[in-house]
N, C-alpha and C positions, 0 to 999 in steps of 0.2 A: 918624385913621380916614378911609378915603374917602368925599368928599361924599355918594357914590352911596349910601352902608349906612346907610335911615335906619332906627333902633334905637329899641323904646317898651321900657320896663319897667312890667310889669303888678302893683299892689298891691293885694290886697285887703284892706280894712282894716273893722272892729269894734270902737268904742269905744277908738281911738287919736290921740284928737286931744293928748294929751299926747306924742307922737313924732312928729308933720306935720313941724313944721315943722323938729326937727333933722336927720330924717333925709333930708328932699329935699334940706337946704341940702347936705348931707353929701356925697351923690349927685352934685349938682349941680357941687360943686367943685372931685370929681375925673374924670366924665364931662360936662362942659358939654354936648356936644353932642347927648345923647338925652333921648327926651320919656319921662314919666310919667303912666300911667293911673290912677289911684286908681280903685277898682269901691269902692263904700261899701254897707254894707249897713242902710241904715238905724240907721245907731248913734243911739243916745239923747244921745251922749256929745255932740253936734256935729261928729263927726268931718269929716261930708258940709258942714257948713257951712263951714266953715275951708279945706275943699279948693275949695272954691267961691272964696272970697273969695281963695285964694292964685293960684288960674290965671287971675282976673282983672289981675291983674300978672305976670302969666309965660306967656305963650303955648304955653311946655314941657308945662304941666302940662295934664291931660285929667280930669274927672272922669265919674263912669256911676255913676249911684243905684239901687238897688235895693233893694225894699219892706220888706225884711225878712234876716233870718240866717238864709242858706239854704245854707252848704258852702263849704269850700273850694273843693272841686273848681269847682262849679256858677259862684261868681266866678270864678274863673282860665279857664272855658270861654268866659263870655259876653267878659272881656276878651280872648283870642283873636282870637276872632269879630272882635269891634272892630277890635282889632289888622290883622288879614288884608284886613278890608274898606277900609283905608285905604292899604294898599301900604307895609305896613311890610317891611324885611328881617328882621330881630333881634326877634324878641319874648321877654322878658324877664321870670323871676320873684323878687322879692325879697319879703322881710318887710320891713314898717315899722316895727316894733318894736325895732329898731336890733340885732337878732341878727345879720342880715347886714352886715359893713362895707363902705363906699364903694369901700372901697380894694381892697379884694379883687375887687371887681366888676368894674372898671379891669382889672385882669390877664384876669377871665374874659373880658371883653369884645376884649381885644387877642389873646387864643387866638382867638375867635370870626371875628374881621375877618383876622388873618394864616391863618387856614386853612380854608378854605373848600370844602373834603371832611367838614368836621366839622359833623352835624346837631345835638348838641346836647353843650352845654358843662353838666357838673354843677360846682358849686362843692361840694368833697367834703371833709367833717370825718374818713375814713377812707384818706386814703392818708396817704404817707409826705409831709410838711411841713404834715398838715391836725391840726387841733384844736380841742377843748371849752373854754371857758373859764367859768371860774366857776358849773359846772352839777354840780347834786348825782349823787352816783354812781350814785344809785338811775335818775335819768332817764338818766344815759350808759349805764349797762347795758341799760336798756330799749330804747335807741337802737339799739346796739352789734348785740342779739339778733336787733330786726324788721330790720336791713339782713342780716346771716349771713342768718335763715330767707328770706328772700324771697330774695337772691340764690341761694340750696341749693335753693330749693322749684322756682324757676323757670329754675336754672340760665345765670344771667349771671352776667357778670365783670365786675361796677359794685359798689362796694365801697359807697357811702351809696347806698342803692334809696331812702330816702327823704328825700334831701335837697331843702328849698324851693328851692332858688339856683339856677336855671336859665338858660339863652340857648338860644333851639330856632331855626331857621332857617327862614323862614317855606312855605317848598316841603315841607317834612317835614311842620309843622303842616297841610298842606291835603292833604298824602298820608294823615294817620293816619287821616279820617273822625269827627273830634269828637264829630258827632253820636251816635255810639255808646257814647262815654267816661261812665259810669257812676258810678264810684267819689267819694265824697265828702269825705270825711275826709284823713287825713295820707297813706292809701292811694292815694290820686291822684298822686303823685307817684311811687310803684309801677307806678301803670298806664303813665303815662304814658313809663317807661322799659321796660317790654316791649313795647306799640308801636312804640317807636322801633324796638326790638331788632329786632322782627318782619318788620318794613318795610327790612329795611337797612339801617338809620342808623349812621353813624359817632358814637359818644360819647365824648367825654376827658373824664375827670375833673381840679380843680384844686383843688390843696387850700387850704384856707382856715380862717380861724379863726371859729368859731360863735360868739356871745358873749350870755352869759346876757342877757334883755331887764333894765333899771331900771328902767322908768317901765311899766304899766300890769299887767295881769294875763295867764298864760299860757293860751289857749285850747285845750291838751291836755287828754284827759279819756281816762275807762275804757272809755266806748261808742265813742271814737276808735281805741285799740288794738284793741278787739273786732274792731271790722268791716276794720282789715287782717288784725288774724290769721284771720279765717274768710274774707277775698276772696283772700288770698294760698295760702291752702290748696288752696281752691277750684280757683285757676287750676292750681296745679302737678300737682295728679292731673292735669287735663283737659290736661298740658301730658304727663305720663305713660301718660294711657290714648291718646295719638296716636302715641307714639311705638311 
């Protein structure tokens, strides 16, 4: 990677101090040369503590507390934020919970740095070399459905609309207007690709393998599907009554 591409990956984490520290070292091993942001949201679990105690021996590592469990979305904005005001190029989203692998990130990340017409690289469980592992069928159906409707509804050609695994380029990020970005839930990652779309942005997908988490609990829920299926609905009339 060239010196110049300095690269953060942004995690928001929730009562996962049972995954810190495999999954930085993980990260670490195969991208050395980029930093990580833990945004913590006040876990009970010591999450925030641990990441405290680990960027005291790693310069790499960044931590940003915050009061309480308040969204996906809302963590992954304020580390942005963060992000953008430090002069990063590459800012980066992964889970901690070791569903994303190190290794795949490696790949998205050498897409990211060799081509540089490409605003935002998805790590994609739905193309051709991408897949689920060890996930029951009921949540890959699930999965399978909100990426089709949201792709139909709002009519792109991004096959996981919402996939976590991101690399956004940091001039895209300051073009979309954050401040606006609303959505909380697993739908943030929805918004955040028709944005891009809206704006211009060049996307490649890269397929990767998802991998069920082992160590702590899944943070999807019924009020989480809810609110994409009614913001995704939502949009696409309003993407139909314009047209």
């Amino acid at each position: 990677m060239p010196e110049s591409t300095r690269t953060v990956i942004v995690m928001p984490t929730y009562n996962e101090v049972a995954n810190l520290k495999t999954t930085l070292s993980g990260v670490f091993a195969h991208t050395p040369e980029v930093d990580v942001l833990i945004v913590d949201d006040g876990s009970p679990d010591g999450t925030g503590r641990l990441a405290d105690f680990m960027a005291q021996g790693d310069r790499r590592i960044h931590v940003m507390h915050r009061e309480e469990k308040n969204g996906l979305g809302p963590a992954y904005l304020a580390g942005f934020r963060w992000a953008l005001d430090r002069g990063y190029d590459l800012i980066c989203e992964m889970d901690m919970d070791g569903s994303h692998r190190p290794e795949d990130f490696r790949r998205m990340l050498d897409v990211a740095v060799m081509n540089p017409d490409v605003d935002l690289v998805i790590g994609s469980r739905r193309v051709p070399g991408g897949r689920t592992v060890n996930w029951p069928w009921t949540r890959d159906m699930i999965s399978r459905g909100g990426s089709w409707y949201a792709r139909t509804m709002l009519g792109l050609p991004v096959h996981d609309m919402t996939a976590g695994f991101r690399i956004y380029r940091a001039p895209m990020l300051e073009k979309l207007g954050l401040e606006g970005v609303q959505a909380n839930g697993y739908v943030f990652q929805v918004d955040m690709t028709r944005r891009v779309a809206a704006a211009g942005g060049v996307i490649r997908e890269v397929p990767i393998a998802f991998v069920e988490r082992i160590r702590g609990q899944s943070k999807m829920s019924s009020a989480i599907v809810a609110e994409a299926m009614w913001r995704v609905t939502q949009w696409g009339f309003d993407r139909l009554l314009r047209r």
